[in-house]
C-alpha positions, 0 to 999 in steps of 0.5 A: 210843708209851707212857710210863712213870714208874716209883716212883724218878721215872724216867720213860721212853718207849717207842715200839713198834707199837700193834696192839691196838684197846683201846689205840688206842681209850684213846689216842683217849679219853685226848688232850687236843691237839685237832691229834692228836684227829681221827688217833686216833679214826679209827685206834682207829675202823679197828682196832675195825672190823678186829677186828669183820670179823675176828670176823664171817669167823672165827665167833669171839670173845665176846659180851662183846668183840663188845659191847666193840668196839660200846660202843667204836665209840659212844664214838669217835662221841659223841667225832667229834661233839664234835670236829666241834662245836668 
């Protein structure tokens, strides 16, 4: 799911499937409802193992998204604890 609010004011919603891990791990970041919180960090946490399996089998991709994919899953686990704390 992902909104829009366009310069006119217009706002509108679109619901599409989410596949690509930085998305899902924005979404993790970004929720505020606590009931939602613990869902989205573990799926963000499943699509950025996923692509990391999918880079180690393949050989492929970056440092730099390997590095973007490690600082991610650390921030998804500072945010575990803390959901874990409250």
């Amino acid at each position: 799911y992902r909104s829009e609010i366009f310069p006119d004011g217009c706002m509108a919603a679109v619901w599409e499937p989410v596949e690509d891990w930085k998305q899902l791990y924005q979404s993790a970041m970004l929720e505020f409802d606590r009931t939602k919180l613990k869902d989205r960090v573990e799926v963000a946490q499943h699509a950025i193992e996923d692509r990391l399996r999918d880079l180690d089998q393949n050989r492929g991709g970056n440092s730099e998204e390997c590095q973007q994919l490690r600082d991610a899953l650390s921030g998804l686990r500072v945010l575990s604890r803390e959901i874990v704390q409250v």
